[in-house]
N, C-alpha and C positions, 0 to 999 in steps of 0.2 A: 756491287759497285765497281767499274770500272775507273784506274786512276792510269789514264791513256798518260803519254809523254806529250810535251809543249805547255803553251801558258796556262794557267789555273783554271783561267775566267775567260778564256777565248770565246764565243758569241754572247755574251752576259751582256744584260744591261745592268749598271748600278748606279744608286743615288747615294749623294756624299754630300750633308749637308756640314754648314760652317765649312765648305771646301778651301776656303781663300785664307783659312789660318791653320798654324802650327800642324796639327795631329789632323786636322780634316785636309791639309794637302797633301803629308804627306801618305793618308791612306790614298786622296784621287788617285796620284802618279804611280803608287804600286798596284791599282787597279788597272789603271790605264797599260802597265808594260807588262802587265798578263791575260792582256788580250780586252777587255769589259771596254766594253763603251759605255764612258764613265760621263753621268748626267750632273753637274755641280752644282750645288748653288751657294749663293753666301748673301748680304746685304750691302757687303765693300766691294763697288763695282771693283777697283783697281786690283783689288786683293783675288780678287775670282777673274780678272783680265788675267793675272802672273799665274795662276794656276793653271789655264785653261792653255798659256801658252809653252808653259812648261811640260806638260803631257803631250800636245801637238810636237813640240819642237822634236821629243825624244820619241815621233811615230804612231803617239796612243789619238784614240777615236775621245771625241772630248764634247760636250756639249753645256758649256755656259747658262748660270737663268741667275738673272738676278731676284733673289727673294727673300723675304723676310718669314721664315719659317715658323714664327709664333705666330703668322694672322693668317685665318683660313682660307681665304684668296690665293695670298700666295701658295700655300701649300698645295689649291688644289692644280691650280695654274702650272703649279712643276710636274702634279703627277699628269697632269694630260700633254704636256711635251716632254716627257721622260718617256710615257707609252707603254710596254712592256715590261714592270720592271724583275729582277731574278734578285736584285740582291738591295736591302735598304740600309745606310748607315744612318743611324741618328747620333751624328755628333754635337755635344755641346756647346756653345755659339761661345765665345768669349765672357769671362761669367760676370756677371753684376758684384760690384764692388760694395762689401759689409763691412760697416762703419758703426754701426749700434749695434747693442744686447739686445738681447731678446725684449724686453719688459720695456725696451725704450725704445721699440721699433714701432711702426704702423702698416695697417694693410695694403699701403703705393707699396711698400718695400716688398712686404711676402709675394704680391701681385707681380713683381718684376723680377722674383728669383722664380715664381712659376713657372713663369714664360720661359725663361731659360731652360731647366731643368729638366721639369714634366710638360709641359704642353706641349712643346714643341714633337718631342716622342708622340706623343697622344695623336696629335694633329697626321703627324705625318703617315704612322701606321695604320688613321683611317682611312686614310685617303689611296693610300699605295697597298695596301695588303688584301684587299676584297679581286683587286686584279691578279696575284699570282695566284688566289684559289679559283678564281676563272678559268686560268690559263691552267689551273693541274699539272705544274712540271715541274711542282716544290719553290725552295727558294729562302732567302737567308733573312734575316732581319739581326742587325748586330746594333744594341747601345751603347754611346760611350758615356759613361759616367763616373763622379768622384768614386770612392770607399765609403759604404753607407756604413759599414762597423767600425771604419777608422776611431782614433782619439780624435775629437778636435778640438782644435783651439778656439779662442774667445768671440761669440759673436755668429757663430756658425749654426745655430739649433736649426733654424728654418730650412736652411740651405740641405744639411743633412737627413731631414724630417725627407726633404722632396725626392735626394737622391735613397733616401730608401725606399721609396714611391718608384720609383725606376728599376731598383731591385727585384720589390717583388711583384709588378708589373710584368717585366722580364719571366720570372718563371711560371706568372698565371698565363700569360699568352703560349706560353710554349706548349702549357698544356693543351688548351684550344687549338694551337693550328699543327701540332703532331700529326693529326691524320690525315693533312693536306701536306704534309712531307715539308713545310714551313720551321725553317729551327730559328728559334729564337735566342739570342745569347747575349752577354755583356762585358764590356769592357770594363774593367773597373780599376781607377789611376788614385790610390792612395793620396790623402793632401803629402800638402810639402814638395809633391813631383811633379816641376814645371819641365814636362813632355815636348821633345824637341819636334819635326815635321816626318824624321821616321823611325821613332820609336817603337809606335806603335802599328804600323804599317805592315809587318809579318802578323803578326796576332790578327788584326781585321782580316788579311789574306785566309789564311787560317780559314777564318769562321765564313769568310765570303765562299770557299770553295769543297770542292767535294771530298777534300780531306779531312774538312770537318762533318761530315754525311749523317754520322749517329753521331753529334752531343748537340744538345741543345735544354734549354732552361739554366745554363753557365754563364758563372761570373768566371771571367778569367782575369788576377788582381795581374796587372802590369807594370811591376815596382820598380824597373830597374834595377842596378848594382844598390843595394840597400848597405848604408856604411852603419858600421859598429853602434852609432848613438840612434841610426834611423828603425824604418821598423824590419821586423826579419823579412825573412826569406820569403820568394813569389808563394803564394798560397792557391787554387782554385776551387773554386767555390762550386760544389755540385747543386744543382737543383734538382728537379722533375720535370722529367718533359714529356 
């Protein structure tokens, strides 16, 4: 592996979905200022307009799509104007708000953390991942999702059930596209950690670029400065890849 000098991601293509909030802008723009021509999309036009103007303003190559990444239209509609892609972020769209227990929930609600959580992943990785084993030049697949081993608080079974669906989704795929040099890996943002726009923007770098070459099947937990009462120390989570 050669790790040349300048940007990370200089001829990349990559996708950054929920780009127009928090943690999916601020991974676009550190994609976009290390070179990647960074494909965005969100469902808040305005929110994906501040993104896309925000990586043009500061030089980066940007291209906007408005889409609704749970419905498989959209999803497939971004990956045939995305085109080539080298690197997929499945970020977490802004999450559905849990207001009932478990036992006093119904299936519109599970049906609506779905879509957030796992489908949206699901959807996207089939539509985008069959092109970089075409294209044979490897390539990243990073998800962001909660702590499936977290504690959590009240109201949360489902929500947690899916994001451990994510988990070991994450390291089944890794296994499978290992030998098309595909690494698959995870973000994982404990509850409690409301992630600013670049938190987590080194870490996705990280996994988008060829300094992360050999890990893949990894949760890397992204806790922040954890205080005294919160929980310890960053932890990563090895899989198999």
């Amino acid at each position: 592996m050669s790790l040349a000098p300048g940007p990370l991601l200089a001829g990349k293509i990559a996708v950054v979905t929920a780009a127009g909030h928090a943690v999916g802008r601020g991974i676009a723009e550190a994609f976009g200022a290390h070179g990647a021509t960074v494909v965005i999309a969100d469902r808040d036009s305005d929110q994906l307009s501040e993104t896309a103007d925000a990586i043009a303003s500061a030089g980066g190559k940007v291209i906007p799509v408005m889409a609704d990444v749970t419905r498989r239209a959209d999803v497939r509609r971004l990956a045939e104007l995305a085109g080539e892609v080298d690197v997929l972020v499945n970020n977490v769209s802004p999450p559905v708000v849990v207001t009932h227990a478990f036992l006093e929930s119904n299936e519109d609600e599970w049906e609506a953390l779905f879509e957030v959580h796992l489908k949206q992943v699901l959807l996207c990785c089939r539509a985008m991942v069959p092109g970089m084993i075409v294209r044979d030049r490897g390539g990243s697949v990073i998800n962001v999702s909660g702590g499936a081993d977290e504690p959590e608080g009240p109201h949360q079974a489902v929500r947690s059930a899916l994001q451990g669906g994510v988990a070991r989704f994450t390291r089944s795929l890794a296994r499978e596209l290992g030998g098309h040099r595909i690494r698959v890996n995870a973000i994982r943002v404990p509850a409690g950690r409301n992630s600013q726009s670049a938190d987590l923007a080194g870490v996705a770098l990280f996994l988008a670029s060829d300094l992360s070459a050999f890990v893949t099947g990894t949760a890397i937990r992204a806790d922040g400065y954890a205080s005294a009462e919160g929980p310890g120390p960053s932890e990563t989570s090895q899989g198999q890849g």
